[in-house]
Residue frames relative to the residue before (quaternion, step in Angstrom):
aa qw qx qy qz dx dy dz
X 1.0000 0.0000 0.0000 0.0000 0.00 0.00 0.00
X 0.5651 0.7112 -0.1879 0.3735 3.12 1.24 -0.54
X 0.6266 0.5975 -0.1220 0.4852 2.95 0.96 -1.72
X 0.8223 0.2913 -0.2398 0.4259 3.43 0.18 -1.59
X 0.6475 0.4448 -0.5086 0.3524 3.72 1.17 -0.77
X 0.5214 0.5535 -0.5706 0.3100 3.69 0.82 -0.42
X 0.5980 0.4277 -0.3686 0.5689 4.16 0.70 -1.00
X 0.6848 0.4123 -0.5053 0.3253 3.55 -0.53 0.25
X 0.6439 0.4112 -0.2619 0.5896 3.49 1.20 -1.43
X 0.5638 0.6507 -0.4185 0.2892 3.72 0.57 -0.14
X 0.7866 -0.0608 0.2396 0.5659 3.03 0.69 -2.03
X 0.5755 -0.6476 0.3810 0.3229 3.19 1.28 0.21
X 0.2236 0.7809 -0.5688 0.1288 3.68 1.30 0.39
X 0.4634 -0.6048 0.5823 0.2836 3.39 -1.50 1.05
X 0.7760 0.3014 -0.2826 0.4765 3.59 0.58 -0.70
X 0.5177 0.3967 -0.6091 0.4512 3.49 0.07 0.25
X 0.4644 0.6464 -0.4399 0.4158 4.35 0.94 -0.70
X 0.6880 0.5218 -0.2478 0.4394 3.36 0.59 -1.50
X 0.6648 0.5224 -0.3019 0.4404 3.67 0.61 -1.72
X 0.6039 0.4688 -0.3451 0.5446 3.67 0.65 -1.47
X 0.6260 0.5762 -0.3860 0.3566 3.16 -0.29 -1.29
X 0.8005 0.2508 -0.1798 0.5138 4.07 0.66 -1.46
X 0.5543 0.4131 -0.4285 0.5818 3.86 0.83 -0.02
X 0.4439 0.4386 -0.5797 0.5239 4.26 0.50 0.45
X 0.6661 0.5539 -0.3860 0.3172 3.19 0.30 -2.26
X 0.7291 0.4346 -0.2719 0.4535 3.86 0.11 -1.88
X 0.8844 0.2275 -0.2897 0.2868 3.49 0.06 -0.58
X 0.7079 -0.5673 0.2421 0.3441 3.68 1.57 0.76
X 0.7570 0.4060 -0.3756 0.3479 2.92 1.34 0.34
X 0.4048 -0.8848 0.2265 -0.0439 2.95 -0.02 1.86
X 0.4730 0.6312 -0.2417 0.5652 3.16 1.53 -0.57
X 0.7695 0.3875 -0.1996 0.4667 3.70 0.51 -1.22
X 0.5974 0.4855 -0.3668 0.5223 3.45 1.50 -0.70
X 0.7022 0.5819 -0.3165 0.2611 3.37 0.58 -0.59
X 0.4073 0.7238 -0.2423 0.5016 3.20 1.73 -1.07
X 0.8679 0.2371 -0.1385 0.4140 3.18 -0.14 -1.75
X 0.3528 0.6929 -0.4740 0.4133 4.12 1.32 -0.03
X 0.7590 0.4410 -0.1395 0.4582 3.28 0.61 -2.35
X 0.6590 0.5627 -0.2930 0.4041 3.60 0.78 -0.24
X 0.6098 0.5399 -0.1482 0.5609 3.42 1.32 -1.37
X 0.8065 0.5168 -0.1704 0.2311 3.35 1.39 -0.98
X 0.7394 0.4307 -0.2063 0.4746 2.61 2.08 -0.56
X 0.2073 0.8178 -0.2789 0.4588 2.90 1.59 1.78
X 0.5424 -0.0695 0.2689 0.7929 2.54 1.15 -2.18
X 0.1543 -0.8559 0.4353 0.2328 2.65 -0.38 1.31
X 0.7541 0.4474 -0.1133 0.4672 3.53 1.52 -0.86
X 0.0149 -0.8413 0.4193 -0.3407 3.40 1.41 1.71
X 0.2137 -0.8443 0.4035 0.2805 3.39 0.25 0.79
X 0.6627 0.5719 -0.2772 0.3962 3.95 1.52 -0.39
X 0.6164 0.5617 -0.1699 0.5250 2.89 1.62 -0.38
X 0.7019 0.1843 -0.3374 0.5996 3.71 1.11 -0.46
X 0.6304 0.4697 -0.4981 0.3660 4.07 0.55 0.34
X 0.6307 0.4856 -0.3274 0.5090 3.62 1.26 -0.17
X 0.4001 0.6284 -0.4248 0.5144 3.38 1.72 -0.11
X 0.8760 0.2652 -0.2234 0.3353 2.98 0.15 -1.66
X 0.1996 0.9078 -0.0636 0.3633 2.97 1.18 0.30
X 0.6343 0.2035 0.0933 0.7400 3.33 0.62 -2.29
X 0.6413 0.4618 -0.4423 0.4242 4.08 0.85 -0.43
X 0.5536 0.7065 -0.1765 0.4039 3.86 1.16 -0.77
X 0.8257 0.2264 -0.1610 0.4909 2.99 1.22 -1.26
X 0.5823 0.6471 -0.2562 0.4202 3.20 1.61 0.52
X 0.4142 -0.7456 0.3548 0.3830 2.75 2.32 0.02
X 0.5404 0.5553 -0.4882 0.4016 3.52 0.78 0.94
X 0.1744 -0.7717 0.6117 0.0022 3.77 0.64 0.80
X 0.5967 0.4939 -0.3245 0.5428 3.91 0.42 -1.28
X 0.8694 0.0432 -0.3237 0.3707 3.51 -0.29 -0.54
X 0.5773 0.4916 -0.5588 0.3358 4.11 1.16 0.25
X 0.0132 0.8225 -0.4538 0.3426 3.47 1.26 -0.08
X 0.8347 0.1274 -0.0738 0.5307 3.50 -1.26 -1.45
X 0.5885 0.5460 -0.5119 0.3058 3.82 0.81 -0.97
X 0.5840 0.7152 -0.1325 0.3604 3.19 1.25 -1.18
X 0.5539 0.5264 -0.2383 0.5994 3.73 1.27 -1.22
X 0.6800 0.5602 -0.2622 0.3937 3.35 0.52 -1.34
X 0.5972 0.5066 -0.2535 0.5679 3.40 0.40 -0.93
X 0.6333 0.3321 -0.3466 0.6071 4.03 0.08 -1.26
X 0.6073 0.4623 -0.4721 0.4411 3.65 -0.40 -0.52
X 0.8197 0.2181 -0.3010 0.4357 3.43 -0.48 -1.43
X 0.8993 0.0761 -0.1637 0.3983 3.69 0.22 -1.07
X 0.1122 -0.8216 0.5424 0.1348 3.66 0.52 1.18
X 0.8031 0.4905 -0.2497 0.2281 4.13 0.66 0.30
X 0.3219 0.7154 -0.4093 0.4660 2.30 2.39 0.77
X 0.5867 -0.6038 0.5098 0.1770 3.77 -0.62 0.86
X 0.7082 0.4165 -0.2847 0.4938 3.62 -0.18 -1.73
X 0.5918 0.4867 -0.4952 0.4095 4.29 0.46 -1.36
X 0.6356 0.5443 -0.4453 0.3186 3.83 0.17 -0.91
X 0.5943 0.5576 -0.3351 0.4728 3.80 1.07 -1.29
X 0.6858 0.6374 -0.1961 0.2915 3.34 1.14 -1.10
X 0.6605 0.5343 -0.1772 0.4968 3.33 1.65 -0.91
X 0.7981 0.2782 -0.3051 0.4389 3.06 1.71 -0.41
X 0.5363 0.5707 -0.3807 0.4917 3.15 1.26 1.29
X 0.5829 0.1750 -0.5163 0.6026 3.11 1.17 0.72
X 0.4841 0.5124 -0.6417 0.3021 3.96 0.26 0.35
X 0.4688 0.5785 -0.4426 0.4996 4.02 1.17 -1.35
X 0.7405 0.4474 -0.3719 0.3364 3.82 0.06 -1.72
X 0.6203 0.6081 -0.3583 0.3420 3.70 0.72 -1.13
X 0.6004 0.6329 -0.2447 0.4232 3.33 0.89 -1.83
X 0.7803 0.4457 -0.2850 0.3337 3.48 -0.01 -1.36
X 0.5059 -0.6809 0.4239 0.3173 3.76 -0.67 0.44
């Protein structure tokens, strides 16, 4: 975590953003992953690692509603990724539940 936040504060590496960005995601902090996602994103915006680790750090915050559209997005751009399908029916299960 270290490592990559030094490259970012360094030179601003886009990929070391990303790396941080997934060592927040794994360890729950979700806020900081987010930050650096929304940042990385309005780069590229249509990065597939960047909007599935989005939707993602929004998931594990228990905000289905807003990983949702992240989620459309993703079917839209890459409708032949496989794993996104598992995904729709994990935030339909999330929705359902009270």
């Amino acid at each position: 975590k270290d490592f990559f936040g030094r490259a970012v504060a360094l030179n601003g590496n886009w990929n070391a953003r990303l790396n941080l960005a997934t060592i927040h995601v794994e360890l729950y902090e979700l806020q900081d992953a987010e930050k650096l996602l929304e940042q990385y994103l309005r780069r590229s915006p249509d990065h597939p690692s960047a909007l599935l680790l989005l939707y993602e750090a929004r998931m594990s915050a228990h905000r289905p509603h807003e990983a949702e559209p992240i989620l459309e997005r993703l079917l839209r751009l890459y409708p032949e990724r496989q794993e996104l399908a598992a995904q729709r029916q994990r935030v339909e299960r999330l929705k359902r539940q009270p």
